[in-house]
C-alpha positions in Angstrom: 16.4 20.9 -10.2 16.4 18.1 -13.0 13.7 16.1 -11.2 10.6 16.1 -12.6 7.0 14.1 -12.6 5.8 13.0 -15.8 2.5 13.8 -17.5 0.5 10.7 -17.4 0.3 11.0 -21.3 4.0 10.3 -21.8 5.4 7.5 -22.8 5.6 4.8 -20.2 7.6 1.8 -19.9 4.9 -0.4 -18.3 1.6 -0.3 -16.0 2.4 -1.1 -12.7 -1.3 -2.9 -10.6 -1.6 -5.4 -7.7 -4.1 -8.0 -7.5 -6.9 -8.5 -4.7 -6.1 -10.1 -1.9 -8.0 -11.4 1.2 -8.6 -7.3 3.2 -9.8 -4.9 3.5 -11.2 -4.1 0.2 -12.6 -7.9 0.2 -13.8 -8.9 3.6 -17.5 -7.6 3.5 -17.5 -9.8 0.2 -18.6 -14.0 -0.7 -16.6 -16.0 -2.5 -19.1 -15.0 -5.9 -18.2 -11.2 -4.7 -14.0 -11.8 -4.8 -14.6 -13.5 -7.7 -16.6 -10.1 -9.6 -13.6 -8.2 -8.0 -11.0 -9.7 -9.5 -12.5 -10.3 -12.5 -12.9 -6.6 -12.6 -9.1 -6.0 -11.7 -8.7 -8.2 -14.6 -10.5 -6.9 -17.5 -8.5 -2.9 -16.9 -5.2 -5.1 -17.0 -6.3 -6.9 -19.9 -7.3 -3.4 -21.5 -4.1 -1.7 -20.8 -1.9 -5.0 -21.9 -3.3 -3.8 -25.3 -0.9 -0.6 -25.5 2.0 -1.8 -23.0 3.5 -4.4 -20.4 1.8 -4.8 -17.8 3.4 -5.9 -13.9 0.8 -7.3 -11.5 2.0 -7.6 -8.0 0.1 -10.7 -6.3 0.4 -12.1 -3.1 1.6 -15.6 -3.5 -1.6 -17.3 -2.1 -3.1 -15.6 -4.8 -1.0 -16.8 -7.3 -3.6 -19.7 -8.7 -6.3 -17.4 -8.6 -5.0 -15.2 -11.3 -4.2 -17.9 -13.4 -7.5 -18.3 -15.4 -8.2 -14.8 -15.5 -5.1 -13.0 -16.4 -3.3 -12.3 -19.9 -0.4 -14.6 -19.8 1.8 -12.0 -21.0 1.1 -10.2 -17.6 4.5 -9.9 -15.5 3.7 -11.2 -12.0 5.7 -10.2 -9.0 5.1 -12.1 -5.7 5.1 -9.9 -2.6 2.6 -9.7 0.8 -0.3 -7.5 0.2 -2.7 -6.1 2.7 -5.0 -4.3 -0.7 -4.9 -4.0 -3.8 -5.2 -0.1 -4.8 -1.6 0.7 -6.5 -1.9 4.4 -7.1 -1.9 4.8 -3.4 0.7 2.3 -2.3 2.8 1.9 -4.6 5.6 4.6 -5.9 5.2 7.6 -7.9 7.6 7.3 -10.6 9.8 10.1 -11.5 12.7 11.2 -13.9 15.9 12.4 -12.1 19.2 13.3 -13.8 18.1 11.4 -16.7 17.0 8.4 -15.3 13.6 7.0 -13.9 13.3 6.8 -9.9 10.7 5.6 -7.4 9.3 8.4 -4.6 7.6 6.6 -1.7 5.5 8.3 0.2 4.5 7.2 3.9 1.4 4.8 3.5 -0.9 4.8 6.4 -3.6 3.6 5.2 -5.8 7.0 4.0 -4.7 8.5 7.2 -4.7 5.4 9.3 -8.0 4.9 9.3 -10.0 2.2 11.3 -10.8 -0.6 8.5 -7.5 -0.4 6.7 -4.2 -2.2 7.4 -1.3 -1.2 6.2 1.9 -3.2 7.3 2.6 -5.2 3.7 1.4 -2.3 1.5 3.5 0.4 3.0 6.8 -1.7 1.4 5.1 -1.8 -1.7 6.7 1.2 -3.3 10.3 -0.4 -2.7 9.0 -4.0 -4.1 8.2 -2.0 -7.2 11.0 -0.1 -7.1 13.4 -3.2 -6.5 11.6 -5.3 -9.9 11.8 -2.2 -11.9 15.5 -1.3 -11.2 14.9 2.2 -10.2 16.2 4.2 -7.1 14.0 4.9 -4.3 13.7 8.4 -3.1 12.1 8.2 0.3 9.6 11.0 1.6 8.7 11.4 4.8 5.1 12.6 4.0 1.9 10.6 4.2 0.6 10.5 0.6 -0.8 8.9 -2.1 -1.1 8.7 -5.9 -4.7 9.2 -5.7 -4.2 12.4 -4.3 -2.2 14.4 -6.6 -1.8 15.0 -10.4 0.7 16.5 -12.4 0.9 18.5 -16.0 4.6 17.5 -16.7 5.6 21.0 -16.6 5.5 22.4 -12.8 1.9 22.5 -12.0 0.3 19.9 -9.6 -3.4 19.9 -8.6 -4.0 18.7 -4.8 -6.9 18.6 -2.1 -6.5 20.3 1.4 -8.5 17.0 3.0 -5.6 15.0 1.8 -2.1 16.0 2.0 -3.1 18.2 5.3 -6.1 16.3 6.6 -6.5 14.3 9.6 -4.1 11.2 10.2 -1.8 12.1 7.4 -0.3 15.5 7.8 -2.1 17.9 9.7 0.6 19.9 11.4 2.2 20.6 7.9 1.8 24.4 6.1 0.5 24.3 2.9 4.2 25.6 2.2 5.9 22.8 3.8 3.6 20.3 1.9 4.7 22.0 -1.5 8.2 22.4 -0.6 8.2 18.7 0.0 6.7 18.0 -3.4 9.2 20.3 -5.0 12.1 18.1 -3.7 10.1 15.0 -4.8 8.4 15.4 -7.6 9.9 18.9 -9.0 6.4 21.0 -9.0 6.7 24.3 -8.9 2.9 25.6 -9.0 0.0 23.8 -6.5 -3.2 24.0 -7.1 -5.4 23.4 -3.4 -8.9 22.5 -4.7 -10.9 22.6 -0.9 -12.2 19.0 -0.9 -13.0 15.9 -3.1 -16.3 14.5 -3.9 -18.9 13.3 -1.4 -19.1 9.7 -1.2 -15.1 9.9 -1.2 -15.9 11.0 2.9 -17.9 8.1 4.0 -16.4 5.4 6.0 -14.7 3.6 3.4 -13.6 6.5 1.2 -9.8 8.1 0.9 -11.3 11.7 2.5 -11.2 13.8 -0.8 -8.6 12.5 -3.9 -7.8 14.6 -6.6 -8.5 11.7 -9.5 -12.1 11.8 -9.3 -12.4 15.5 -9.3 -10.1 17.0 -11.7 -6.9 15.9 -13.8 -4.7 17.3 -16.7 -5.6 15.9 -20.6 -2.6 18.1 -21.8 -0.5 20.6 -20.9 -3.0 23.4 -21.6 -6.7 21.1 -20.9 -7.8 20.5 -17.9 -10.6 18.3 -16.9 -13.4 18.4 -13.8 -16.2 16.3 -13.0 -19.3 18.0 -13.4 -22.4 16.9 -11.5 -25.2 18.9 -12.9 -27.8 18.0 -10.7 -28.9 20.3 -8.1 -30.4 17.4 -6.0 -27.0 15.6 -5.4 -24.3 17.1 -2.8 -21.8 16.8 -5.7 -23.8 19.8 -7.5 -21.7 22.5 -5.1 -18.9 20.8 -4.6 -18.2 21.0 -8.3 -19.0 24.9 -7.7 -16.3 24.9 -5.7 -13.7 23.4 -7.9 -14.5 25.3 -10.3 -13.9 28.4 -9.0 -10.2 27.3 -7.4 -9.5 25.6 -11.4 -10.7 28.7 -13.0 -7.5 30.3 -11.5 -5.3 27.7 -13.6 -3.3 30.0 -15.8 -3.0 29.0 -19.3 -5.4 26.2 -19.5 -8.8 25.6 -21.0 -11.1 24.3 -18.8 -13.1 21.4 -19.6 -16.0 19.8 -18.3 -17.2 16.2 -17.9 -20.7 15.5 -17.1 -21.4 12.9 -14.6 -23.1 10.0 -14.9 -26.9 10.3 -14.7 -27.1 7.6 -11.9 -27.3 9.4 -8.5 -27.5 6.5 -6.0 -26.7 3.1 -5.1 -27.5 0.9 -2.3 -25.1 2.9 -0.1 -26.0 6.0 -1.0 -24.4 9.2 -3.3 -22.4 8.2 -6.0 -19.0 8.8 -6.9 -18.9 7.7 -10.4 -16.4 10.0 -12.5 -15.0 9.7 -15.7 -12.4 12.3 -14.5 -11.0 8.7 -13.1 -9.9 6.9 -16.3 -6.1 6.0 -17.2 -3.9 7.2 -20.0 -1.8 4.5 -21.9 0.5 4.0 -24.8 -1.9 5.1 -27.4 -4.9 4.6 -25.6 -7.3 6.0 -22.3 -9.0 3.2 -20.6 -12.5 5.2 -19.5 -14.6 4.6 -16.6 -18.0 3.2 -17.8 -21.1 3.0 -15.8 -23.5 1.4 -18.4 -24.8 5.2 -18.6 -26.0 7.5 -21.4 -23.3 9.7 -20.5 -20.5 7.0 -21.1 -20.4 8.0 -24.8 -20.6 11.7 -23.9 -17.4 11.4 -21.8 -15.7 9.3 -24.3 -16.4 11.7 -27.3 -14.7 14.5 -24.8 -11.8 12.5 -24.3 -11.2 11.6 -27.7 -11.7 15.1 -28.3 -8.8 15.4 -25.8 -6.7 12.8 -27.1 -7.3 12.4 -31.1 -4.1 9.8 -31.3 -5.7 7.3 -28.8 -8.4 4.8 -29.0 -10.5 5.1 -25.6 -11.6 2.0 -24.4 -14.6 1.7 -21.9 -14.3 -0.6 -19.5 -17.4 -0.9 -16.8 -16.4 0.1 -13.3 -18.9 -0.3 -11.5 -17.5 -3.5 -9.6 -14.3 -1.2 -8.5 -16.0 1.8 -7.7 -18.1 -0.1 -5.4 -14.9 -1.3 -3.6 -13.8 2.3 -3.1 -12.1 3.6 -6.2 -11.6 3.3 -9.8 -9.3 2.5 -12.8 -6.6 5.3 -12.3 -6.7 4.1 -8.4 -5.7 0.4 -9.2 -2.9 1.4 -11.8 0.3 3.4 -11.9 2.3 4.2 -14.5 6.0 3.8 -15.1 7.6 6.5 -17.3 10.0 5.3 -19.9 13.7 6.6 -19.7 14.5 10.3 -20.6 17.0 8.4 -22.5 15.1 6.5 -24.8 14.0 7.5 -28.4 10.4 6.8 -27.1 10.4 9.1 -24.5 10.8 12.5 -27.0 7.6 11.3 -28.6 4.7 13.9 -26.9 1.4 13.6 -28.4 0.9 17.4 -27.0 3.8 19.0 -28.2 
């Protein structure tokens, strides 16, 4: 099969985000609250506009909110939004026959969960797909970006809470759920790490993705959040990674120590670094206003020595439920372009 996901570190055509809306994500918040959301939303677009185009989908009530705060170079694309968390709604892009297509996955909402709504986002992945000119390869599997991450070359990393878990797929094998992704996405090689972090369980939380826990920084590096303190519930669960990543074949495991902050007003933490978004010559990093900000952004640099990595503070999307990889999705160039045989890994 000729189909095949990207590595996040290839080149990409544009960064694909949506801005906040009146929802879920925003009805526990004032009018000063939206405002720190957006701005938040913002500042990552802003920082990835540095290295390549950036397409904000925006609800058209929303329209003159963005005004003020956005890069006027942003592309903005008016459809009906329920949220604002593109990773998860919107497509995951893939190259097929030598040209770039759309997969879209069944939104439900996390698993249809009793907050969320869903009815504008689930069309989100063919609104994208229609403005960048790409096929759509439906999927009938509830899934989202969030929950899965790819090497380039075969090997995706998953989490059983997601793609089998309660309200998505829970009468599916772990071989029908990889057969699916084969079609899809072209993996060969899945990686079931047992569960996601923590605070990713609470009410408001996705039920265990992969982007906080562990992703790829190369074909042969792979990176897991490491909470070295006994005293938070993190501590074993990055035990248990570990050991399901240590049977990674060909690939040097890496890890990034979390932030020293354990709790917030709600509770455990999730703050990971493991969350942070690779661009056109740069990585956009979770910060946290943390000693260990610099310590991740040394290992990443480390990871990827022709990028500048930019810190961006989080903190204001985290506590909304996710973090700068959840809110953007990348668009690989064309296998045909002369851009798209440039791989910083070799």
């Amino acid at each position: 099969m000729s189909r095949r996901m990207p590595a996040e570190w290839e080149a990409h055509e544009a960064t694909w985000m949506a801005w906040p809306t009146e929802g879920p994500s925003t009805a526990d918040l004032d009018a000063a609250g939206v405002a720190r959301m957006r701005q938040a939303w913002a500042v990552v677009a802003g920082a990835v506009a540095r290295f390549e185009p950036v397409r904000m989908v925006i609800d058209p009530a929303d329209i003159a909110s963005a005004g003020d705060l956005l890069d006027p170079a942003i592309d903005l694309v008016p459809a009906a939004l329920d949220d604002c968390w593109m990773r998860d709604m919107g497509p995951t892009f893939v190259v097929d026959d030598g040209a770039v297509a759309a997969v879209s996955w069944v939104f439900n909402g996390w698993g249809a969960q009793a907050w969320a709504t869903w009815g504008q986002d689930a069309r989100i992945a063919e609104v994208v797909a229609d403005a960048a000119g790409v096929p759509v390869i439906s999927s009938p599997m509830v899934n989202e970006g969030g929950g899965i991450h790819v090497d380039g070359r075969g090997t995706i990393l998953l989490t059983e809470t997601v793609q089998r878990g309660e309200g998505r797929n829970p009468e599916w094998s772990r071989a029908q759920v990889e057969d699916e992704l084969t079609r899809t996405l072209g993996t060969t090689t899945a990686c079931w790490v047992p569960r996601g972090l923590t605070r990713d369980y609470d009410e408001f939380g996705t039920r265990g993705h992969v982007d906080i826990v562990a992703c790829f920084a190369g074909p042969d590096t792979l990176l897991f959040h490491d909470q070295r303190d006994p005293g938070h519930p993190d501590h074993m669960v990055t035990r248990e990674v570990l050991e399901v990543l240590a049977g990674v074949a060909g690939v040097e495991l890496v890890a990034v120590p979390a932030p020293s902050v354990l709790r917030d007003d709600r509770g455990w933490v999730d703050y990971s670094y493991i969350n942070h978004y690779v661009v056109n010559g740069g990585v956009i990093l979770c910060g946290f206003d943390d000693p260990s900000d610099e310590v991740a952004a040394d290992i990443l640099a480390q990871c990827y020595p022709d990028r500048e990595v930019v810190l961006v503070d989080a903190r204001p999307i985290f506590d909304r439920g996710g973090g700068i990889h959840c809110i953007t999705q990348q668009q690989p160039v064309s296998p045909t372009s002369p851009v798209a045989s440039i791989d910083p890994h070799g």
